[in-house]
N, C-alpha and C positions, 0 to 999 in steps of 0.2 A: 089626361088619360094615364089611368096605372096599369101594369101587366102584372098579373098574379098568376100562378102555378095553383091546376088542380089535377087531383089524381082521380083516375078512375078504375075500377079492377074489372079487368077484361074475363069472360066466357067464351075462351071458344072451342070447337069440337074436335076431335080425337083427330083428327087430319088437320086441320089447323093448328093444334098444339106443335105435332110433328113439323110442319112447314116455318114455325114461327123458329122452334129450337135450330130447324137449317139456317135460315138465313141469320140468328145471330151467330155461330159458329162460323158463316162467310165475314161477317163483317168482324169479327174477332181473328179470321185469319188475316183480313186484311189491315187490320191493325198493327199485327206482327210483321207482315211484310213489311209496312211502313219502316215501323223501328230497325229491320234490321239493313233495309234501305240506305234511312241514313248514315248507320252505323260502319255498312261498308264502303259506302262511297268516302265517309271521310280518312277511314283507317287504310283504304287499299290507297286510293287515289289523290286524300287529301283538298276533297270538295266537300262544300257545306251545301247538303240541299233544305227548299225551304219549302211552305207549304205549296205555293204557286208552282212547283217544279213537280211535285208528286198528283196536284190536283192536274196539271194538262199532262200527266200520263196516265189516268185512266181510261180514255178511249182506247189507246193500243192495249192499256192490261182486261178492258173488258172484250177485247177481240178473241184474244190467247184465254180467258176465261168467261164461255159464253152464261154461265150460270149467276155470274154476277150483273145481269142487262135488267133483271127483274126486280132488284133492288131499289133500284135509282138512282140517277145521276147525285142528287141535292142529300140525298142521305148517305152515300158514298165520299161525298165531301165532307160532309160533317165526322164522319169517322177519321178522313185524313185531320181534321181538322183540330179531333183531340189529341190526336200524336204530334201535330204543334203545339198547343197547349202542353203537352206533355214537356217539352224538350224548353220550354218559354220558360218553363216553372223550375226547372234542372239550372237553368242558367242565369236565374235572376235569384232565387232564392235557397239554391243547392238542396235541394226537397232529394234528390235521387235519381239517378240515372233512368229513365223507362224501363221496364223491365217490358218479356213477352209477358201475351192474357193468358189464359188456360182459359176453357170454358167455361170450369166453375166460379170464375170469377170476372167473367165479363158479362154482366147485366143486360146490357140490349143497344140500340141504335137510337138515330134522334134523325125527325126532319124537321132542317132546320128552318123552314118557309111551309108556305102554305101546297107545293107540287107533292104530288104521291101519296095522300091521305085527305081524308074528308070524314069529320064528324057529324051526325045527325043527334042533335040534343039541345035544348034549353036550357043546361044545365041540371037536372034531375035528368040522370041514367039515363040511354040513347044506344047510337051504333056507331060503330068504327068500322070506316073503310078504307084499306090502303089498298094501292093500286100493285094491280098484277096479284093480290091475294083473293080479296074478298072482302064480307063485311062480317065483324064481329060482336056480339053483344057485350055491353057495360053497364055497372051499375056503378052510382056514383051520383053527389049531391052538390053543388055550388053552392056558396052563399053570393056572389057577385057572380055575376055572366055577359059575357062581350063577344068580341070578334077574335075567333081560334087566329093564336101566328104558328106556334112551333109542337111537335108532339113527339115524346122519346116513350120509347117501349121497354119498360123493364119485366126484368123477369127475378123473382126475388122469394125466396121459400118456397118453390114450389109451385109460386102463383103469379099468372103475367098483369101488367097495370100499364095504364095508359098517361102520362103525365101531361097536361095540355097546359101551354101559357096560353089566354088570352087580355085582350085591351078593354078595357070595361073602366066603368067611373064609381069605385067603392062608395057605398054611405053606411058612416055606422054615425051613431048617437054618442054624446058625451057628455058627461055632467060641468057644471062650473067650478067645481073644488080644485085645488092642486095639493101634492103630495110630494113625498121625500122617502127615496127607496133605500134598505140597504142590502146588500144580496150576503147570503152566507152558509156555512154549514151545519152549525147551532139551530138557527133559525134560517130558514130556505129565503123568506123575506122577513126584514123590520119597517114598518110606516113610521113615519112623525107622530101619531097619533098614539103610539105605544101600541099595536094593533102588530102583531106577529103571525104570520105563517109557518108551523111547523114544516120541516123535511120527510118529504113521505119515505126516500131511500128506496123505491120500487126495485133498484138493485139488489139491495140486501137482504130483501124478502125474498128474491128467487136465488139467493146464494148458494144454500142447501142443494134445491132441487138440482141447478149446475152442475156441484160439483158431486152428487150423485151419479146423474146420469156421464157424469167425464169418468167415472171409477166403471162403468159398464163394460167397455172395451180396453181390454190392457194388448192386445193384438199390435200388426205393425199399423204403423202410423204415416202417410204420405207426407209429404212435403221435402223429405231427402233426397237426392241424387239419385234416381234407379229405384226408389223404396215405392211402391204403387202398396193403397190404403186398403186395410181387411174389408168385408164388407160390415163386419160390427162395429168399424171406426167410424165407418161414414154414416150408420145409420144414428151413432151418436152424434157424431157431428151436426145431424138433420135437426135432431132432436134439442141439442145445444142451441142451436142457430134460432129455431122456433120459440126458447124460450126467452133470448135475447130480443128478438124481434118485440114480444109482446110485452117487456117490461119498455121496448123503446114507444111502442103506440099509449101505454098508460102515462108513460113520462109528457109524448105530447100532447096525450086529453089533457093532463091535469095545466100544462103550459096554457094553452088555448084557454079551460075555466078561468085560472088567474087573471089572465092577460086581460081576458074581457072583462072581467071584475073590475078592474083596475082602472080600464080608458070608461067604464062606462058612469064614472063618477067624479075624474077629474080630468081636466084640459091640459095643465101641467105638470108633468111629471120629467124628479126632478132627482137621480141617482149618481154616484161616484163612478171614472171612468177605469176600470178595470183590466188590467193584459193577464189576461186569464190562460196565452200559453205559455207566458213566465210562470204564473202561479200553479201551473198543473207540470213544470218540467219536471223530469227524473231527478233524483237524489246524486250527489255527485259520488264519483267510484271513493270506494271506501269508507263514503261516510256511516256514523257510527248512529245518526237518526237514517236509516235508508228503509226500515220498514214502517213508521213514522212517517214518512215523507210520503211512500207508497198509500198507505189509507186515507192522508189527507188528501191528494189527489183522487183517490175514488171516490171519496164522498164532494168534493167540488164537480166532479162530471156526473156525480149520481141526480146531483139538483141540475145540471142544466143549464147554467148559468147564461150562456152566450145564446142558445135560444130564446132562451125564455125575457131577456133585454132584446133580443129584436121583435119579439112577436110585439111585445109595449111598445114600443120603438116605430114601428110599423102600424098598428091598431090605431096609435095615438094621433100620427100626420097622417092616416087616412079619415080618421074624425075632423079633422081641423083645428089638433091642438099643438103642444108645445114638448117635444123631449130634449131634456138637456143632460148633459154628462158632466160632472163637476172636474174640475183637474185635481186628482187626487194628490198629484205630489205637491200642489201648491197651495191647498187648502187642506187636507191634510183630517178629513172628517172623522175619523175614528181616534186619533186624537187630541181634538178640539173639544172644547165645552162651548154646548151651542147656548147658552142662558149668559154668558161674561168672554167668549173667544179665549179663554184661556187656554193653550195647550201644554199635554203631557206625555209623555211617551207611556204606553201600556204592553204590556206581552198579551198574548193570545189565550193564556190562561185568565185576565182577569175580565167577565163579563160583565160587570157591574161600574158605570161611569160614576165618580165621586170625587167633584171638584173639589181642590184646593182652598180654591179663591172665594166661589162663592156659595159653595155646601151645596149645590145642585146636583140631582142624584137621577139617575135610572137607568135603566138596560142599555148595555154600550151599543146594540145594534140600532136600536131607536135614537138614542143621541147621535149617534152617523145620519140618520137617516133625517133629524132635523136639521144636522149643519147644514147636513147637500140642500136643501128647501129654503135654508135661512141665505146660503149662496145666490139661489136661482133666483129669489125675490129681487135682493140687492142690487141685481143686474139689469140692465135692459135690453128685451129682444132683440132689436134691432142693432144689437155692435155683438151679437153671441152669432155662432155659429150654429142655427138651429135648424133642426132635421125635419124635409119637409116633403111633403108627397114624391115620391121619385119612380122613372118607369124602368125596370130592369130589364136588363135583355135578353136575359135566361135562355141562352141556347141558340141565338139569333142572328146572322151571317151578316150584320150589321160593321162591324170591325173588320173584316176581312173585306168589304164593298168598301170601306174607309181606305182599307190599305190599298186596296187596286186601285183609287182613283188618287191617293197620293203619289203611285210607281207611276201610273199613267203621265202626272204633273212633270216627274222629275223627270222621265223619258223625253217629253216634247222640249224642256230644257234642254237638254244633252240633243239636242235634234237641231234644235237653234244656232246652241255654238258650235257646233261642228261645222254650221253650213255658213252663219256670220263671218 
């Protein structure tokens, strides 16, 4: 069984709208309390609280705040739940401190089990009902449909959407061919076959529009200390944000066509393994390529790259096939010649591969994308680490039932030898 994430966009009515924008502003304040929860207990008193400490105090804080009883226990957790995640992430990987949400930047809530909502659908459009609200209309289409676990409620442009993971057993179709991918900015993809996909750049065709509508409003601008936004800033902002959005829904149509192009004619597929947030970092201070560094990084996120390797990635082990990732730094595919293994070092100006050794010539993104293919063959399945149906848990209080029953273990431990 696989869990896939579908979204649906929610309808509901003028009194609904209003109820729905309350209760994410409760759970957004309760977010902040979280944070600053911890933040004084460790700076006043020097205790570290953890999620189990803040989750068995909402019964007393839903006493002292009776507006919060209509929410729900299981989607109140989950909010505390990301303010752990939040603080997990600060201290494993220095991501940043928590900050508090503002409203206009806290999207919605999430339950994270099946209490306090109930969808009526087959997957083509239905109703949403959560408890203590009511039921709402959705439309919205599945290609796979199972048994609903988790549902978060976003609210995003203006418009609210229902996110639903369910369990379901994907079947797509696949061909018997295999392939050899190269990802790139030149060319968005190169095949083995010499078979190129140009870069559509969906960014830089709404670049204009952008930064027009950004010259609209020269007024004050929010985000400073004490500075509250004109209302011509925000209606640019609006306006900004909507167009961002719909170069983000055309990037992921065109993800989606590819992707399914791609699994629906070969089983293995077979591309370089990529650290695409080395390759997208800032330019370092002072450097004298720094607006060079800048565009190249725009157009690496303008293609997409790390979606568009999971959507394949994902499409492919749910057909029943094979994706492998080559190790770039040991194989070395953009400067190897795939016809003699020869390598050479090349700069990024030269797009044209033309061996030395043995006169073998064609588009360097294609010659990448035969090594990785001529790698994958070489190998065999069975001692590679290959990527294979996997069920995610997207949003699901599975990790946290993990950790209760290992505190639970170490408790009756500590129970034992105190009393031995």
């Amino acid at each position: 069984m696989a869990t896939k994430r579908i979204t649906f966009r929610l309808y509901p009515n003028k009194e609904q709208n209003e109820k729905l924008h309350y209760w994410r502003r409760l759970h957004k304040d309760l977010y902040n309390a979280c944070v600053v929860n911890r933040k004084t207990q460790y700076k006043k008193f020097g205790k570290s609280i953890n999620y189990f400490d803040q989750q068995n105090s909402l019964p007393e804080f839903k006493k002292d705040w009776p507006e919060y009883k209509d929410l729900g226990s299981h989607a109140l957790q989950a909010t505390v739940k990301r303010v752990d995640f939040a603080f997990q992430r600060f201290f494993k990987i220095k991501s940043g401190y928590p900050k508090l949400k503002s409203s206009r930047r806290y999207k919605g809530w999430t339950y994270p089990d099946k209490a306090g909502w109930k969808i009526d659908s087959n997957g083509h459009h239905g109703k949403l009902t959560l408890s203590n609200f009511g039921t709402i209309k959705m439309r919205g289409k599945a290609r796979d449909w199972g048994t609903p676990n988790t549902c978060t409620i976003i609210f995003k442009q203006g418009k609210w959407y229902a996110s639903v993971t369910v369990s379901c057993d994907p079947k797509r179709e696949t061909g018997k061919e295999a392939c050899g991918i190269d990802f790139g900015t030149h060319h968005a993809l190169a095949f083995d076959d010499g078979t190129v996909i140009d870069n559509p750049r969906f960014l830089k065709q709404s670049q204009d529009k952008i930064n027009k509508t950004a010259k609209k409003s020269r007024k004050k601008r929010a985000g400073k200390k004490g500075v509250k936004g004109s209302r011509r800033w925000k209606k640019a902002v609006r306006k900004i944000g909507k167009i961002q959005s719909l170069v983000g829904r055309q990037r992921q149509n065109w993800h989606h066509q590819v992707s399914t192009q791609i699994v629906s004619c070969n089983s293995l597929v077979a591309t370089e393994k990529l650290n695409l947030k080395g390759m997208t970092k800032k330019a370092k201070r002072g450097s004298k390529r720094k607006r060079q560094k800048t565009g190249l990084n725009r157009s690496i996120l303008d293609v997409g790259i790390g979606n568009l390797k999971s959507l394949i990635k994902s499409k492919v082990t749910e057909a029943g096939g094979f994706y492998i990732e080559v190790p770039t730094r040991k194989v070395k595919p953009s400067q190897t010649c795939p016809n003699c293994g020869h390598q050479k070092k090349k700069t990024l100006a030269e797009r044209q591969h033309n061996c030395e050794k043995c006169l073998y010539s064609c588009d360097r993104d294609v010659a990448s994308a035969q090594v990785c293919l001529n790698w994958a063959r070489g190998q065999e399945l069975s001692s590679l680490d290959v990527e294979s149906p996997s069920s995610t848990l997207c949003g699901s209080m599975r990790q946290l039932g993990a950790k209760k029953h290992n505190n639970a273990k170490k408790r009756q431990k500590h129970l034992a030898q105190q009393s031995g």
